[in-house]
C-alpha positions in Angstrom: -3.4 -13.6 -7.7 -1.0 -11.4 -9.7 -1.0 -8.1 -8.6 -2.6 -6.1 -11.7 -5.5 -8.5 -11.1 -5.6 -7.4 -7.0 -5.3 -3.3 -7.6 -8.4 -3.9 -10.0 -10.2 -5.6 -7.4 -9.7 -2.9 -5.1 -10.4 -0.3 -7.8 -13.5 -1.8 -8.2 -14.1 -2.1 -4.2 -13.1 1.4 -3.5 -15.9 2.6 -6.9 -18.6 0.1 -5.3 -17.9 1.8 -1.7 -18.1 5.2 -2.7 -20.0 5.5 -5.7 -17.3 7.2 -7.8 -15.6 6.5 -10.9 -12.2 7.1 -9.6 -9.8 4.3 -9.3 -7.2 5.7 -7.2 -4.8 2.5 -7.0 -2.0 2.5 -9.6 0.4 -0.1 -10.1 3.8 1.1 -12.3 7.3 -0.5 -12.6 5.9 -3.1 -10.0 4.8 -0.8 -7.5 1.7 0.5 -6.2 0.7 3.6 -5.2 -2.5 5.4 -4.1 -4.3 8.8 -4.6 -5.8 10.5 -2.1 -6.6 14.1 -3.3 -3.8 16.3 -4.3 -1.1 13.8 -3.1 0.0 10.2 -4.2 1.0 7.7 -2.0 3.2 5.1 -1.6 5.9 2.7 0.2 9.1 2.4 2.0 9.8 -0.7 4.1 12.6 -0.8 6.9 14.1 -3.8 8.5 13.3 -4.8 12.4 16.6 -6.8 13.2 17.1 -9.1 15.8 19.3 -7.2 18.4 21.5 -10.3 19.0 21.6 -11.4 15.3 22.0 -8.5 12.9 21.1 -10.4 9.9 18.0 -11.8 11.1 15.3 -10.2 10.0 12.1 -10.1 12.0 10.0 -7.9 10.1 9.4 -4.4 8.4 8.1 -1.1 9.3 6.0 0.5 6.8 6.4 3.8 5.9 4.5 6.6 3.8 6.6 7.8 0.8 4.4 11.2 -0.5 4.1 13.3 -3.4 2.1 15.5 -5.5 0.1 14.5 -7.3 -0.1 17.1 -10.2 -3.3 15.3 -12.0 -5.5 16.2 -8.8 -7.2 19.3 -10.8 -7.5 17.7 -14.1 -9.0 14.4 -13.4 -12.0 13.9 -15.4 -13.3 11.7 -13.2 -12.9 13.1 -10.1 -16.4 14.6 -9.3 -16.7 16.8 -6.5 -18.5 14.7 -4.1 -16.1 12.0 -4.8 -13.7 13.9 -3.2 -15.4 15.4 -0.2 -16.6 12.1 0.6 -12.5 11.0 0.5 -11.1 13.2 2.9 -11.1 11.3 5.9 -8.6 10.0 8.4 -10.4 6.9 8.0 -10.2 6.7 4.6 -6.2 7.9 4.3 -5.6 4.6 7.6 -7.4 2.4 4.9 -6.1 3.6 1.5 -2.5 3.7 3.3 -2.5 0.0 4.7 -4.1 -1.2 1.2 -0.9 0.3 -0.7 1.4 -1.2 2.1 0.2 -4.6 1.7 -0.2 -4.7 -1.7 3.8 -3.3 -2.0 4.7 -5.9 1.0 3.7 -9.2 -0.8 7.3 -9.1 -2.6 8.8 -9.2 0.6 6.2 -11.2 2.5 8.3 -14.6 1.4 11.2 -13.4 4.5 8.5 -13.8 7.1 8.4 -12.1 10.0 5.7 -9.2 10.6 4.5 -6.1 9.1 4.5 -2.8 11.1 1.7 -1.0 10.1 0.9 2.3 11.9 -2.8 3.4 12.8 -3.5 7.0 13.2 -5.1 7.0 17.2 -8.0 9.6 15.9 -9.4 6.0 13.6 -9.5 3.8 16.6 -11.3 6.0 18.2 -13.3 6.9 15.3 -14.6 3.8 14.8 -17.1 2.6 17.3 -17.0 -1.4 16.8 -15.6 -4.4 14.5 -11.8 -2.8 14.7 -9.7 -4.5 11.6 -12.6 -6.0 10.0 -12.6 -3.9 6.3 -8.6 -4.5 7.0 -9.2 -8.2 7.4 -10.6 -8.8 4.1 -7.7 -7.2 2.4 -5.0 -9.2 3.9 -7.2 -12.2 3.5 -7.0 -11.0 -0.6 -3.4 -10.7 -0.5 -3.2 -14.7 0.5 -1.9 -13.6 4.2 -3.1 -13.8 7.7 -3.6 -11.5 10.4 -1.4 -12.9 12.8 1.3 -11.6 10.4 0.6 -7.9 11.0 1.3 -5.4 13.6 -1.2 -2.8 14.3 1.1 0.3 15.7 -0.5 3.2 17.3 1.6 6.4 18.1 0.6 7.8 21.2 1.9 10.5 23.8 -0.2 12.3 26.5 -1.8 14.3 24.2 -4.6 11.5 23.9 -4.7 10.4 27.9 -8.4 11.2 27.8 -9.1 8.7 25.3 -7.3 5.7 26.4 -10.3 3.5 27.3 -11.6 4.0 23.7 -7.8 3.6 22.4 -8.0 -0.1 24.8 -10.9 -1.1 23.4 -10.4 -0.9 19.7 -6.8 -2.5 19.9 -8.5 -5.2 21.6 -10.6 -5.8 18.9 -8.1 -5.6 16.3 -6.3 -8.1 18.9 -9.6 -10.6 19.0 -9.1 -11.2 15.0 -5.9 -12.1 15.4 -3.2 -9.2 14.8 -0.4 -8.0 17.1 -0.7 -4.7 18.7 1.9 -2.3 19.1 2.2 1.2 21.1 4.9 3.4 19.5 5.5 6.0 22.1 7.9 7.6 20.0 10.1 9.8 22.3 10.8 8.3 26.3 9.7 11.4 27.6 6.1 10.4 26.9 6.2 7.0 28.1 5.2 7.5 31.8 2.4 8.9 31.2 1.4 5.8 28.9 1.8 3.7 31.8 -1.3 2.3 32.7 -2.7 1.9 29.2 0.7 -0.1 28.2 -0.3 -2.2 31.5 -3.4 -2.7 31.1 -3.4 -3.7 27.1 0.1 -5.6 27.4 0.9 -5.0 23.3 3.0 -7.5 21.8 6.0 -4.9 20.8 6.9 -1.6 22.2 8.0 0.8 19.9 10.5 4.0 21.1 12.5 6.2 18.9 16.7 6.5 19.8 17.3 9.6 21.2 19.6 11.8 18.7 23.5 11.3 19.1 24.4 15.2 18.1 26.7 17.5 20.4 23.1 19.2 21.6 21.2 16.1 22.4 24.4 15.7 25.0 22.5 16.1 28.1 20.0 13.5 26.6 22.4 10.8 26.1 23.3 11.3 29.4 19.8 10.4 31.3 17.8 8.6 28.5 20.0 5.4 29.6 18.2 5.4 33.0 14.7 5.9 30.7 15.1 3.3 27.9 16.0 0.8 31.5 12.7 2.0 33.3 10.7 1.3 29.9 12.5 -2.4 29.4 11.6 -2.9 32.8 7.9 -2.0 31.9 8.3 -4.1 28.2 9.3 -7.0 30.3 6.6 -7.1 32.5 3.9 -7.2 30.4 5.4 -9.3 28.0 6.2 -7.3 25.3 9.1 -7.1 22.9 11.0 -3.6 22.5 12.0 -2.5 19.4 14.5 0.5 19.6 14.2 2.5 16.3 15.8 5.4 14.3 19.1 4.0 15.8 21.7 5.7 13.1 25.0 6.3 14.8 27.8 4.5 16.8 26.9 6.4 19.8 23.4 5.0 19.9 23.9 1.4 19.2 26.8 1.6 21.3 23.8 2.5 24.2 21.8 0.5 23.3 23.6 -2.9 23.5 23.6 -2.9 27.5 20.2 -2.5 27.6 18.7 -5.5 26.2 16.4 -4.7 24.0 15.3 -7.3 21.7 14.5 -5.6 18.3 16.2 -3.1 16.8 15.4 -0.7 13.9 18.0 1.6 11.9 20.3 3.2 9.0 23.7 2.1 11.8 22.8 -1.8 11.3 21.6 -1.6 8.0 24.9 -0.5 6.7 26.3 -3.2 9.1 24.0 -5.6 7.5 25.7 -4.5 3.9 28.9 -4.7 5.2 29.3 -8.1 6.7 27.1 -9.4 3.2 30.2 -7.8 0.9 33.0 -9.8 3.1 30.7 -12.9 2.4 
C-alpha cells in the first residue's frame, strides 16, 4: 500500500479512536512524522552490526527525532478534549512505534529486525493483550511480528514491578515479537538479574561506557562487568548488543569480549570507509 494511502488509514484510525478531528500523522518529503501536543515527532534509524562482520547488518534501532511543533496553539481542530484525552504514555508508546514503522518500510527490504523501545510505565499500564493494537499496524505495513524487537529500558528503579514488567513481555512474546531488556548503564544490571533470568529476552541491550580522560577509572573495571553480563547473555540464550560504541578505545574493549552485536558512530564510519576503497 503506498504510504500516503497508510498515514490516511491511520488518520482515520486514530479520529475513529478518539473522536477527534485531528489527524496528527503527516507524511512530507517521504517521511512521516507525528503530533502529539506541542511537539512533532519523528525518526532516526541506527545500524546493529554484526560484531564479527562490520558490514552485515542485523537490524536498526529506532530513535525519537523531536521538535516543536509551533502549530500546537493554532490548530483549528484541535479541541480541548482531544487533547487531554492525548496525553498519555500510552498514547505517545503507540503514536511513536506507528511513525517508526511507517518511516522503517524503506529500509525493511535489508532484513534483519527493528528495535523498537517500550516505555516500562505502558507494560505495566496495560493489564492484558500486550502488542495487540501494535499487531494490527505491522500487519498494515505488510510485515510480521517476528521482525520486531520490543526493548524495555529498565534499572532498579522499577524492581517492584518486575512480575507485571514479566508478564506483559511475555505476551508481547506469545504473538510472536522478540523481547529485549536495555539496561542501559552496567551498573544497573545486577540488580536486573533475576528478571533477565527468568524472562530469557532474545537480545541484551547495554550502553559503552564513555572513553573520556574522566570515565578513566570506568574503563578500568567495566571490562570485568560487560564479562559478568556476557556470562549472564549466554546463559539464557540471549544475544548482546553493545551500543553507543563511538571511539577506538571502546571497540578496542570491546572485541575480547565477545559480544555478538554491536551498535555505534566508531563502526559506522568504519562501515563508510571500507565502502569508499570498494
Amino acid at each position: 500500500m503506498p504510504l500516503q494511502q497508510l498515514v490516511n488509514h491511520f488518520n482515520d484510525r486514530f479520529e475513529n479512536e478518539h473522536h477527534s478531528s485531528l489527524h496528527p500523522f503527516i507524511l512530507e518529503n517521504n517521511r512521516v512524522s507525528g503530533l502529539f501536543g506541542p511537539i512533532r515527532i519523528s525518526s532516526t534509524f541506527t545500524p546493529v552490526r554484526s560484531a564479527e562482520n562490520l558490514d552485515l547488518l542485523t537490524g536498526h534501532i529506532a530513535q525519537l527525532s523531536v521538535a516543536p511543533y509551533d502549530d500546537f496553539l493554532h490548530a483549528p481542530n484541535a479541541s480541548q478534549k482531544s487533547l487531554v484525552d492525548f496525553q498519555s504514555i500510552i498514547n505517545l508508546d503507540r503514536l511513536s512505534r506507528t511513525v517508526h514503522m511507517l518511516n522503517y518500510l524503506p529500509f525493511s527490504h535489508l532484513g534483519g529486525v527493528l528495535f523498537l523501545d517500550v516505555d516500562p510505565r505502558h507494560v505495566v499500564g496495560v493489564s492484558s493483550n500486550h502488542g495487540a493494537y501494535f499487531e494490527e499496524v505491522i500487519g498494515k505495513c505488510g510485515l510480521a511480528t517476528k521482525n520486531v524487537v520490543i526493548s524495555v529500558a529498565l534499572n532498579n528503579f522499577y524492581a517492584l514491578h518486575h512480575d507485571e514488567i514479566l508478564e506483559g513481555l511475555q505476551n508481547y512474546r506469545q504473538r510472536g515479537y522478540q523481547v529485549a531488556v536495555n539496561i542501559g548503564h552496567l551498573y544497573t544490571a545486577n540488580g536486573l538479574v533475576d528478571l533477565i533470568t527468568k524472562l530469557s529476552p532474545d537480545f541484551l541491550r547495554v550502553n559503552a561506557p564513555g572513553s573520556g580522560q574522566g570515565d578513566l577509572d570506568v574503563q578500568i573495571t567495566w571490562p570485568s562487568a560487560l564479562s559478568s553480563l556476557k556470562e549472564l547473555a549466554d546463559l539464557v540464550g540471549a544475544q548482546t548488543v553493545l551500543q553507543q560504541v563511538d571511539e577506538k578505545e571502546q571497540a578496542f574493549i570491546v572485541s575480547s569480549m565477545g559480544f555478538s552485536l554491536v551498535q555505534g558512530r566508531y563502526y559506522d564510519l568504519l562501515s563508510v570507509d571500507h565502502l569508499r576503497c570498494l
